[in-house]
C-alpha positions, -999 to 999 in steps of 0.1 A, spaced: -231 240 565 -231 201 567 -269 198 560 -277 161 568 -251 143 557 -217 133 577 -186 125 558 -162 91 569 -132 117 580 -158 133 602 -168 100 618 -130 89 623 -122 119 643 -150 118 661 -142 81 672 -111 95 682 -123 118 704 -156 103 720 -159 67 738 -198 59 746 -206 50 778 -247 50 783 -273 66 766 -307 69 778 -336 82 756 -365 97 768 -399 98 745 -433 112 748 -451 104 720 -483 118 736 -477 150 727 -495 155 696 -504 134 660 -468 157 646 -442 159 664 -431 140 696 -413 151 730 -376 135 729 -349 140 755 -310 123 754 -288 120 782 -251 107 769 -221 96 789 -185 96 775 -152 101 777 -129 124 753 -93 120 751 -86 157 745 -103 177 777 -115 213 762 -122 195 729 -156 198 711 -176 181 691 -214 171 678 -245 153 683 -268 143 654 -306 158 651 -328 159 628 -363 175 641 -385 202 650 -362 219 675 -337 219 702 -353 234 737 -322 227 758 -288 215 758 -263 206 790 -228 197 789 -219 190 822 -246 207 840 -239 238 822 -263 250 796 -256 264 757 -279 283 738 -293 265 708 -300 290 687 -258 291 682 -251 256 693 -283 237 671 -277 239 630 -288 217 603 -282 181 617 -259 190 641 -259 198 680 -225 214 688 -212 207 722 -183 229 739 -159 226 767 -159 187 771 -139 168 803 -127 138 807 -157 125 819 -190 142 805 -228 139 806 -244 159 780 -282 162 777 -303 172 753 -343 180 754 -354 187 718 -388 178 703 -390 154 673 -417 150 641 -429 121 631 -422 108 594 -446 94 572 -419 80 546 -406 53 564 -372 64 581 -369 81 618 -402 72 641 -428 68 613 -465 71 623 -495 51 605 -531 53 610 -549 25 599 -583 34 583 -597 0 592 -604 14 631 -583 47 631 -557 35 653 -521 50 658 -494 27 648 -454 36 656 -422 19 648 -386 32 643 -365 30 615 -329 44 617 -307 27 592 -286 42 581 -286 78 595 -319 81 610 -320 75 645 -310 113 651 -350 116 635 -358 102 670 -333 115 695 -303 132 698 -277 108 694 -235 102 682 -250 88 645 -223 64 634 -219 26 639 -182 24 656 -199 48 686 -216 19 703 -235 28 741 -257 10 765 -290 24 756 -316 31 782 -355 39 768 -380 56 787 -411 58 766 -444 75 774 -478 64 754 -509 58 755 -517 28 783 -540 8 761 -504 2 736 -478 -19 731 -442 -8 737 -410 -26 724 -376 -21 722 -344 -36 721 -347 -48 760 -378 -70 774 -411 -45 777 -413 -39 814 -450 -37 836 -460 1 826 -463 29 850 -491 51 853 -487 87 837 -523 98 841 -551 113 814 -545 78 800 -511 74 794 -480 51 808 -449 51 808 -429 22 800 -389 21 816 -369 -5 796 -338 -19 806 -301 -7 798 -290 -26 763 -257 -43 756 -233 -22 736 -251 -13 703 -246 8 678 -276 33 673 -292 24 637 -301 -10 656 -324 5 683 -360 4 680 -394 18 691 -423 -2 680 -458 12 698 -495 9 692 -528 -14 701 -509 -40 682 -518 -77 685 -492 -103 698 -488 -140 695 -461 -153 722 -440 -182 719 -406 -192 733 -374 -209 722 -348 -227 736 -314 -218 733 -276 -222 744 -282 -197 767 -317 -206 786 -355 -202 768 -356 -169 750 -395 -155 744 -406 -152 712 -430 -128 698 -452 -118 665 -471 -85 666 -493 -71 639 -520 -41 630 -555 -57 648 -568 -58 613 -541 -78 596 -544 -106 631 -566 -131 610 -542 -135 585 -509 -139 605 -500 -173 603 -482 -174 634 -472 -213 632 -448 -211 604 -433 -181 615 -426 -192 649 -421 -227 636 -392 -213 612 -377 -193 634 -371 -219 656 -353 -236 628 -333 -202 626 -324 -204 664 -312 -240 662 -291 -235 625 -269 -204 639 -265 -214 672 -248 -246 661 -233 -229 630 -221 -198 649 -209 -217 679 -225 -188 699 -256 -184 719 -283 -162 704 -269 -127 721 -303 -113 731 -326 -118 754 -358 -117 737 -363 -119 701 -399 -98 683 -407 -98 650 -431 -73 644 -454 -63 610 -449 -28 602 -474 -6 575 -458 16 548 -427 2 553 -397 6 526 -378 -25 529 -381 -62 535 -372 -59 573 -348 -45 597 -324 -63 619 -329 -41 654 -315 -59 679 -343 -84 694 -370 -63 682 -370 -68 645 -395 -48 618 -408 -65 588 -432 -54 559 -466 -60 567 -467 -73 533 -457 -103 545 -487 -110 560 -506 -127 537 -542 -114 535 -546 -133 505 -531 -164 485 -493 -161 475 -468 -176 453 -447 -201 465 -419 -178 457 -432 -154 480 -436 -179 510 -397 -188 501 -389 -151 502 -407 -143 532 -389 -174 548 -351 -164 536 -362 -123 550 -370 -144 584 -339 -161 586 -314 -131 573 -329 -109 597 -324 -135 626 -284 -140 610 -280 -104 617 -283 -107 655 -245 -119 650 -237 -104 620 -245 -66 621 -257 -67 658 -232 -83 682 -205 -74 653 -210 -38 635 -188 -26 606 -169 1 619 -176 24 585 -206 18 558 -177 8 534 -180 -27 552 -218 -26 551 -211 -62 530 -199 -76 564 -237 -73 574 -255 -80 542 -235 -103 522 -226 -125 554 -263 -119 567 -276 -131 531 -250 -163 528 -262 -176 559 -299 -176 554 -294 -189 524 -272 -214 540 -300 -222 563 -330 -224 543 -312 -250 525 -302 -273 555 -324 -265 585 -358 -260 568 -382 -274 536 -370 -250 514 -338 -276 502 -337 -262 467 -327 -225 481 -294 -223 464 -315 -227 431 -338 -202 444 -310 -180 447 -292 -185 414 -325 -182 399 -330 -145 419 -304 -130 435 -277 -136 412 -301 -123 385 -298 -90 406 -264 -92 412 -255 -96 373 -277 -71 364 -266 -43 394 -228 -55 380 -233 -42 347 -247 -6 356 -220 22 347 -223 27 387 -214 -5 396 -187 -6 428 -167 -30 447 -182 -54 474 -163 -31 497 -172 -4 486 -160 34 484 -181 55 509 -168 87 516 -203 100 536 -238 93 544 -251 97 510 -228 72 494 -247 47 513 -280 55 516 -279 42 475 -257 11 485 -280 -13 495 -281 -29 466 -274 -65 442 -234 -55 447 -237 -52 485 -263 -82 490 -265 -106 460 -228 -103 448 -214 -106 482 -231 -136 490 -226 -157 457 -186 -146 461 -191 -158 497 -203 -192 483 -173 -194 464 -154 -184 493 -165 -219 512 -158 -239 484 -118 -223 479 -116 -229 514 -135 -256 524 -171 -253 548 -153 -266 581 -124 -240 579 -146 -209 570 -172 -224 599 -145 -222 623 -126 -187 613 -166 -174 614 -166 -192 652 -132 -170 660 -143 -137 645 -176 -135 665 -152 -149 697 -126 -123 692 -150 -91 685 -183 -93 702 -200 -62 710 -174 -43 688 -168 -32 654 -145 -45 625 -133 -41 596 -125 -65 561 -92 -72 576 -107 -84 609 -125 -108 591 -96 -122 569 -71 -130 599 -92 -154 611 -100 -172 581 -65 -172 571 -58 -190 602 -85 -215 601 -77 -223 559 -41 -217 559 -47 -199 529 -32 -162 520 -67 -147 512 -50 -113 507 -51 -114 469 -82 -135 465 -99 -102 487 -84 -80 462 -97 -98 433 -129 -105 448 -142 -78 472 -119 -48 461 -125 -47 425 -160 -42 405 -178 -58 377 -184 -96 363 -168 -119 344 -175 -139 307 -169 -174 309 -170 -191 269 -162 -222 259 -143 -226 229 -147 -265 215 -133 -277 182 -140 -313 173 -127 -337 146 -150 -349 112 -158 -380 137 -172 -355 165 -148 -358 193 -131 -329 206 -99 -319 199 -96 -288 218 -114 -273 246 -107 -245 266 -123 -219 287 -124 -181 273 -127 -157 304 -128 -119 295 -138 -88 317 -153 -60 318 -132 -23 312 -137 -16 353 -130 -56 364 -105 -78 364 -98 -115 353 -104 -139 386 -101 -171 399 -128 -199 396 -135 -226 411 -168 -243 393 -177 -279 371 -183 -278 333 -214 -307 330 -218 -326 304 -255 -334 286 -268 -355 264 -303 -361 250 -320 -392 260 -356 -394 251 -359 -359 249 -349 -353 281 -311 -341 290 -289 -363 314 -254 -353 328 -233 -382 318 -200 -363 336 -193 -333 357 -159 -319 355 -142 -299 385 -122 -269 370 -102 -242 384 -98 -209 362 -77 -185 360 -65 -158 334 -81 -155 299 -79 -191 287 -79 -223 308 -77 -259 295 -98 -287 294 -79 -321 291 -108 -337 303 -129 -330 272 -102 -339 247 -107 -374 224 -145 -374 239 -174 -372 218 -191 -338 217 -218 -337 245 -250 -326 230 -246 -293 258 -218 -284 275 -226 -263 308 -202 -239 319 -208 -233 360 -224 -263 367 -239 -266 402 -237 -224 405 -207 -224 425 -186 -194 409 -201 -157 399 -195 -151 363 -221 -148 332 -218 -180 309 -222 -189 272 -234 -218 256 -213 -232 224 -228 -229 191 -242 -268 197 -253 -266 233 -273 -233 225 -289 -256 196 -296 -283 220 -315 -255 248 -334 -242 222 -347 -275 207 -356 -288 246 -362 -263 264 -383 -287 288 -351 -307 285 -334 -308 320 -354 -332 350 -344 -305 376 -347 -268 375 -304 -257 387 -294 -264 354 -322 -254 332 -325 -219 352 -283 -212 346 -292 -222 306 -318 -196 308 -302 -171 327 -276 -178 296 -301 -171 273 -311 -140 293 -277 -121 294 -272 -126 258 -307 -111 252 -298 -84 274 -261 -78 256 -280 -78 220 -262 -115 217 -296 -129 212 -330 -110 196 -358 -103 223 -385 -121 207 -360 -156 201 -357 -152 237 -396 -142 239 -398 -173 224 -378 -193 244 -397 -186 277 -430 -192 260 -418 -224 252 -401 -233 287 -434 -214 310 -456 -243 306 -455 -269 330 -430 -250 351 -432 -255 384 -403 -233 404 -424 -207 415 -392 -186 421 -384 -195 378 -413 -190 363 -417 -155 386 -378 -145 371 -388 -156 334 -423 -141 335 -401 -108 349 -375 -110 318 -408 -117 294 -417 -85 302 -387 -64 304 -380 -85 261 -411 -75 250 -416 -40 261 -381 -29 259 -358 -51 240 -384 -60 210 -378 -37 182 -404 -10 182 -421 -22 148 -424 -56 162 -434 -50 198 -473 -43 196 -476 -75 177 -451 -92 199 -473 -80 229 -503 -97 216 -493 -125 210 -474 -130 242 -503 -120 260 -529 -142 245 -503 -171 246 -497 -167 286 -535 -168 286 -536 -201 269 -508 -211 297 -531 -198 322 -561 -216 314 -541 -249 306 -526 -248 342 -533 -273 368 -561 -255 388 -552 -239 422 -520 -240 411 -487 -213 423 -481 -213 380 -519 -206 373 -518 -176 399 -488 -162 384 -499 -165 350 -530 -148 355 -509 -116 369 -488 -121 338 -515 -115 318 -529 -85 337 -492 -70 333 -495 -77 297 -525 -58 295 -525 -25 274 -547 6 259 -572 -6 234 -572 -43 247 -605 -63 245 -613 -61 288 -638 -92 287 -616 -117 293 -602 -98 328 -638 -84 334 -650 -119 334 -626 -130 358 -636 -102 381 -669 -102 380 -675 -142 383 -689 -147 349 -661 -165 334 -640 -178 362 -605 -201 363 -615 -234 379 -594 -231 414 -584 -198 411 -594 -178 443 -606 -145 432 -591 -127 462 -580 -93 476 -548 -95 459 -562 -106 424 -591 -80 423 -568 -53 424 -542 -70 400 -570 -76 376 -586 -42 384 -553 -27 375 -546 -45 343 -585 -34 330 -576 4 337 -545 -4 317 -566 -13 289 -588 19 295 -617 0 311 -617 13 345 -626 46 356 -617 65 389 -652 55 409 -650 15 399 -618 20 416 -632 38 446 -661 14 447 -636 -11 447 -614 7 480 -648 7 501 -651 -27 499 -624 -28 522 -605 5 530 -571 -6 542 -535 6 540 -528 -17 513 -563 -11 495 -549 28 493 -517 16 480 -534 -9 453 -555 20 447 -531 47 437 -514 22 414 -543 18 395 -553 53 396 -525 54 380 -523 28 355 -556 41 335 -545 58 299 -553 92 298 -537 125 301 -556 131 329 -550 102 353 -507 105 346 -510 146 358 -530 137 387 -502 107 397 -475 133 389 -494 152 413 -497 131 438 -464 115 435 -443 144 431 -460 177 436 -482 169 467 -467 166 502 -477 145 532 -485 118 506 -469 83 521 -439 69 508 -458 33 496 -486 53 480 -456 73 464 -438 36 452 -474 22 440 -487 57 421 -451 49 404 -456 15 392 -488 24 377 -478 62 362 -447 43 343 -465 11 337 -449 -8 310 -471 -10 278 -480 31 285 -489 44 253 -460 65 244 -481 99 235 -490 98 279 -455 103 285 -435 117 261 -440 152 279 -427 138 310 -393 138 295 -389 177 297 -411 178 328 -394 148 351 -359 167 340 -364 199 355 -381 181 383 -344 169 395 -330 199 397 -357 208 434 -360 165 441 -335 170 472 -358 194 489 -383 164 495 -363 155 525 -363 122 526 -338 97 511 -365 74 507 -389 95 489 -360 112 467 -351 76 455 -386 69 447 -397 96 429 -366 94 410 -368 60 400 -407 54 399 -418 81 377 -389 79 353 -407 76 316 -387 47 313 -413 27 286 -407 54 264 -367 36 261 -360 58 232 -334 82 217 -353 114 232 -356 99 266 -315 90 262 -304 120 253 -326 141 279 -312 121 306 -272 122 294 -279 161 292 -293 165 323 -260 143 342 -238 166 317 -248 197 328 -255 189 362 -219 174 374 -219 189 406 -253 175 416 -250 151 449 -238 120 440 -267 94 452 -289 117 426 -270 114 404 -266 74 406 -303 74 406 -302 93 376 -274 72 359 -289 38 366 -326 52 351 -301 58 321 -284 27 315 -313 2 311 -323 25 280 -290 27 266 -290 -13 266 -329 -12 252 -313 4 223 -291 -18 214 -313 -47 218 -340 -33 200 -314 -27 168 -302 -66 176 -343 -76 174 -348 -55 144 -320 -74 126 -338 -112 132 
C-alpha cells in the first residue's frame, strides 16, 4: 500500500491523465474541538474515457464518494492516503464528503487554543503534501484548479482565504458561513484557511493593477505588540520593488499577512493570504538581526506571489525555482528598496554560512535536486535549496549582467503565468536575453553538488614583491571544478586599521588560475580571495594575510570583508585547519565593539559550536569558563541598551553550565544587580531563567511560578525548554517523555523541550544512556505521523553534546543495519552523524595546539 507518500512517476501519469478545472471545498469546522466536516467537488477532464485514477486524503474518514453522480463504496475505494475513483468520462465531476482532524503539529488545518482567553485559533498549512489533511484534493503542484471555499465557523471569527472574505451568512446556533470567491489557477499547497477572533489592522497599496487591501491579523493577546507601521510600511516597499523589477502587476487581489501560533517555519507563501510565525511579533525587545530577518521573511514571502504562486514548479525537483529565486529577490530588495542597504553582508554573513555548512553534509544534493517522491522533499527545504541557490543566483547576475537576467525574468513570468515550469523553462529565456549558452554553466552550477576551495598560492622575491600568484581551486569527491567570477582585494595596514589599496576582477576556472596583476607588486599585508561576496566557494588566507587577521582582528572599517575573513577562519576551524580555541580566541578578540547584529549573532553561534564541540575534551571545561566569564566582561563593557549588550547577555546564559556560580544571572533576574539599559523583559527572564536551571539553580515550581506570570503559548514553549535544561536525571526522562513518548504534545513544545534536553554544556553522565535509548527509538519514529514532528524528534533529542566515539559508532551502526529504512530518516539520521564525525577531528586538531 502507498501509505502517505506519492512517488514523481505517479504524479506524471497522473498529469497525463487529469486536467483541473474547478474545485470547490466545503468546511465546517463547527463540528467539534477534533475533527472537522470537509466536502470536495472536482471538475476535470481525462484523456483516456474508462481510465481511473486517485484523490489525496489524509483524515478521519471517507462518508461518501460520487463520480459522475454515481456512488463507490469507501470502504473499497478509500485506503491509506488515497481515494480511488473508477469509470472516469471525458468530462467528470467527482465529489467527495469525508470528515477531517485537526493537527496540532503544524501541517494540514492546525488548531491552537490560546491560554491567555481560551480562544480557538485555525490556519492551514499544506506544503508540501498536506492539503489532502484538509480536503480531498489531486496533491501535486502541476494539477492547478480554480478553487472555490465555502467555510462554516463560528460568527464572532475571522475567515481568510486566498480570495477577498465575503459579508457572512447566517448558519444559526451561532455560526456563519462564509462563501469565497473562485481563485485563479493554483496549485493546491498554496490555498489557505486562516479562522478565529483574530485581530486585524487594514491598510491598502497601490499597484499596477488598481489599490490592493492590505491586512495584518494576529492572536488578541499578541495585538499590543504588532507593530503594524513597519510591516505595512515594508511591504509597501515590497509592492513597489517587484512590481518594477518583475515588470508585472502584483497577481492577487488582496494581499494578508497573518501571525500564526505553533507554527514550524518562518512563513508560507499562500496565495494573498500569507502565514507567518507569531514569533515575529515582538512581545519583547529584539536584535537588530531579528528585525532584519523578520524584514527579508516579509519580502520573500511577498516575491513568492510571482515566483512559486503565479509560476509553480511542475515537480518538487525544481522546488529551487521558488526558494532560491524567492530568496535572491528579497535579498535583492532589502538591499535597494528599504533601510536594510547592508543585506548582501547580512547574507554572506548568514545564509551562506548555511549554505557552506548544508554543502558539506555526506547528504548534500544538487540545487536541482533528485526527488523521486514526497519524502525526498519534505527534508529538502534546506541551505542547498535556499541559501546555495540564491548566492549561485547572485553569481548568475553578475556572468550575465543585472539588465539581461531582469529582462529574461520579465519574459519567463510573460510566457508561463498561471502555469508550471521546469529548469529548462527558465534557461530559454535567459539565454535569449544574455546571449549566453547557460547550458553548461546549469550543469556546473545547479546539477552538480558540493563547494569549492579557493587558495592562493603567492611566492615573493628577498625584496617582497611577488613573483608568482595564482589561484588553487580544488573540490570536493561529489563536486566539480567551476567557473568564477569574483575580485581578489588587496589590504594593507595603516594605523592599525586595514585599507584596500586595489581590487582585482578575476575569472576562474579549472585548478589553477593566474594572477598577472599581482606579479612585480609588493606583497599586500592580506590578500582577500572573493572580495565583495560575489562567487560561492570557501576561501583561504595565505600564510601572511592569516598573520595580518589574527594580529587586527578589529582591522577592516566595514563589516563585508571582515565577516568573509572570519568566515575564513571558521571553515578552517571547522576542517581541523585551525584549533578551536585559536579560533575561540579570535572571536573574543573581534566580539567587542561589534556592531552587525547579524555578525556578532553568527560568531557568538560558531563560539559555541568551538567550544563545546571542537575544543579538545581536556581543554573544554576550562575553555568554557573562561569564555564565559570573558563574554561577561563584553557584556558589561557594552554601550547600554545596546543590540550587542542584549546578545551578549544571552551568550552568557547559553554559556551557562552544571555547577556554575548562579549569582551573577540571579542578580540580573531578580533586580539586585542589573545591566544599566538592559530591559529585563519577557524574552530575557526566560533566557536567564533557562541558563540558571542549566547551572542547577532552578527547580520545576520557580519555573511554574515564572509561567503564571503570564501563561501564554510562548510562555509554555519557554517553559518546556527550561524544564528541560535543568541537570538531573530526572528532568531529561520527563523531556524524553514529553518529547518523544507522550502524544498530543505540540510540535513547538516538542522543538523547545529539545533545545533544552540536548543543551550544549549537558553534563555528559545525563546523556550517555540516551545513546542506546534514542537508537532503538528510530526504529517506531515514523509512526508519529507527522513529518514535522519525525524531523524534530530526530534531530532535537539527538545526544549530540556527548560528540564522542560511542555516540559515532552507535549512529554508523544504526544507518548500517538499518539500510532499507525511508530515506528522509535516514538523512535525519546521517546529518545528526556528520557534525560528530567533524567534532572529532577538530577536537584531535585542538588537542595538538
Amino acid at each position: 500500500m502507498p501509505g502517505t507518500n506519492l512517488t514523481r512517476d505517479e504524479a506524471a501519469a497522473r498529469a497525463a491523465l487529469v486536467t483541473v478545472d474547478t474545485h470547490d471545498v466545503t468546511l465546517d469546522v463547527t463540528t467539534g474541538d477534533e475533527t472537522f466536516a470537509t466536502t470536495s467537488t472536482i471538475r476535470f477532464s481525462c484523456t483516456e474515457p474508462g481510465a481511473e485514477t486517485f484523490l489525496d486524503f489524509v483524515g478521519a474518514s471517507v462518508e461518501e464518494i460520487l463520480v459522475n453522480g454515481t456512488a463507490l463504496d469507501p470502504a473499497t475505494h478509500y485506503a491509506d492516503s488515497r481515494v480511488r475513483v473508477t469509470g472516469l468520462a471525458a468530462e467528470n465531476e467527482v465529489t467527495v464528503r469525508a470528515t477531517g482532524r485537526y493537527t496540532n503539529f503544524g501541517e494540514g488545518l492546525h488548531r491552537s487554543v490560546d491560554p491567555v482567553d481560551g480562544e480557538v485559533y485555525l490556519y492551514t498549512q499544506f506544503e508540501v503534501p498536506d492539503s489532502r489533511r484538509a480536503f480531498p484534493v489531486f496533491e501535486q503542484p502541476d494539477l492547478k484548479a480554480a478553487f472555490a471555499f465555502t467555510v462554516t465557523a463560528p460568527e464572532h471569527w475571522q475567515v481568510v482565504s486566498v480570495s477577498p472574505t465575503p459579508e457572512p451568512e447566517p448558519a444559526g446556533e451561532g455560526s456563519a458561513t462564509w462563501r469565497f470567491a473562485r481563485t485563479p489557477r493554483l496549485s493546491s499547497y498554496v490555498t489557505a484557511l486562516v479562522a478565529g477572533p483574530y485581530d486585524v489592522v487594514r491598510d491598502s497599496v497601490s499597484t499596477r493593477g488598481g489599490e490592493v487591501p492590505l491586512g495584518l491579523f494576529c492572536r488578541r493577546s499578541l495585538t499590543p505588540y504588532l507593530d503594524a507601521d513597519n510591516l505595512f510600511r515594508l511591504t509597501k516597499q515590497g509592492f513597489a520593488f517587484f512590481e518594477e523589477e518583475f515588470d508585472l502587476a502584483y497577481p492577487f487581489e488582496k494581499y494578508d499577512q497573518l501571525f500564526a501560533p505553533e507554527y514550524n517555519m518562518g512563513a508560507m507563501e499562500n496565495a494573498g493570504c500569507v502565514t507567518i510565525s507569531e514569533t515575529y511579533v515582538f512581545r519583547s525587545r529584539v536584535t537588530e538581526a531579528l528585525e532584519e530577518r523578520r524584514a527579508l521573511t516579509v519580502l520573500h514571502e511577498l516575491a513568492h506571489m510571482w515566483f512559486g504562486d503565479l509560476v509553480t514548479m511542475t515537480w518538487w525537483n525544481d522546488l529551487w525555482l521558488n526558494e532560491s529565486f524567492a530568496e535572491w529577490a528579497s535579498t535583492t530588495c532589502q538591499a535597494e528598496a528599504t533601510d536594510w542597504a547592508d543585506a548582501w553582508t547580512t547574507f554572506c554573513t548568514y545564509e551562506k554560512d548555511w549554505a557552506y555548512t548544508q554543502d558539506q553534509l555526506s547528504t548534500t544534493h544538487p540545487i536541482v535536486a533528485p526527488i523521486e517522491n514526497l519524502r525526498d522533499v519534505e527534508v529538502n527545504f534546506d541551505g542547498i535549496t535556499y541559501a546555495k541557490g540564491a548566492s549561485v543566483l547572485k553569481q548568475l547576475v553578475a556572468y550575465v549582467g543585472r539588465d539581461a537576467f531582469r529582462d529574461g525574468l520579465r519574459e519567463y513570468f510573460r510566457t508561463h503565468a498561471w502555469g508550471n515550469t521546469t529548469l529548462a523553462d527558465l534557461l530559454v529565456p535567459l539565454e535569449r536575453t544574455s546571449g549566453r549558452d547557460l547550458r553548461a554553466w546549469s550543469r556546473a552550477w545547479l546539477e552538480t553538488a558540493g563547494v569549492n576551495t579557493l587558495r592562493p598560492v603567492v611566492e615573493v622575491d628577498e625584496y617582497g614583491r611577488v613573483t608568482s600568484a595564482v589561484l588553487e581551486q580544488t573540490c570536493t569527491d561529489v563536486g566539480v571544478l567551476r567557473p568564477h567570477r569574483l575580485g581578489v582585494g588587496l589590504y594593507d595596514v595603516e594605523d592599525g586599521a586595514l585599507r584596500r589599496t586595489d581590487l582585482l576582477e578575476v575569472d576562474v576556472d579549472g585548478e589553477r588560475t593566474e594572477l598577472p596583476a599581482l606579479v612585480g607588486r609588493p606583497q599586500p599585508d592580506l590578500l582577500l580571495v572573493n572580495d565583495d561576496d560575489l562567487a560561492y566557494a570557501k576561501i583561504r588566507l595565505d600564510e601572511r594575510s592569516l598573520a595580518t587577521a589574527l594580529a587586527h582582528p578589529r582591522g577592516f572599517t566595514s563589516s563585508l570583508p571582515r565577516t568573509l575573513v572570519l568566515a575564513s577562519a571558521w571553515d578552517m576551524t571547522r576542517e581541523a585547519e585551525m584549533g578551536a580555541r585559536a579560533f575561540a580566541e579570535l572571536v573574543l578578540a573581534t566580539v567587542p565593539g561589534e556592531t552587525d547584529s547579524t555578525l556578532l549573532r553568527t560568531l557568538l553561534g560558531q563560539l559555541r559550536t568551538a567550544v563545546h564541540f571542537y575544543c579538545a575534551p581536556e581543554h573544554r571545561e576550562a575553555t568554557r569558563c573562561s569564555t564565559r566569564d570573558r563574554l561577561w566582561e563584553a557584556a558589561r563593557s557594552a554601550a547600554p541598551g545596546s543590540d550587542a549588550q542584549l546578545q551578549l547577555v544571552t551568550a552568557v546564559a547559553g554559556f551557562s553550565s552544571a555547577g556554575d556560580d548562579p549569582t551573577p544571572m540571579r542578580a540580573l533576574l531578580d533586580g539586585s544587580g542589573p545591566l544599566e539599559g538592559l530591559r529585563v523583559d519577557f524574552e530575557v527572564r526566560w533566557t536567564l531563567l533557562t541558563g540558571l536551571a542549566a547551572a542547577g539553580d532552578v527547580d520545576v515550581a520557580e519555573i511554574d511560578a515564572e509561567l503564571a506570570r503570564e501563561d501564554t503559548v510562548t510562555g509554555r514553549e519557554r517553559a518546556a525548554r527550561t524544564r528541560a535544561a535543568i541537570p538531573t536525571a530526572e528532568a531529561k526522562a520527563a523531556a524524553w517523555h514529553t518529547a518523544v513518548e507522550q502524544r498530543g504534545t505540540t510540535n513547538a513544545v516538542v522543538q523547545m523541550t529539545g533545545l533544552g534536553f540536548a543543551r550544549p554544556g549537558t553534563p555528559a553522565d545525563l546523556l550517555r544512556p540516551y545513546v542506546e535509548r534514542y537508537h532503538a527509538m528510530l526504529d517506531t519514529v515514523d509512526d508519529i505521523g507527522s513529518s514535522a514532528l519525525v524531523e524534530s524528534v530526530v534531530v532535537g533529542l539527538y545526544p549530540l553534546p556527548l560528540a564522542d566515539r560511542e555516540l559515532l559508532d552507535a549512529t554508523e551502526r544504526w544507518l548500517a543495519d538499518h539500510p532499507t529504512a525511508p530515506a528522509a530518516l535516514r538523512r535525519l539520521v546521517a546529518e545528526n552523524r556528520d557534525p560528530v564525525r567533524r567534532a572529532l577531528t577538530a577536537q584531535e586538531r585542538d588537542a595538538r595546539d
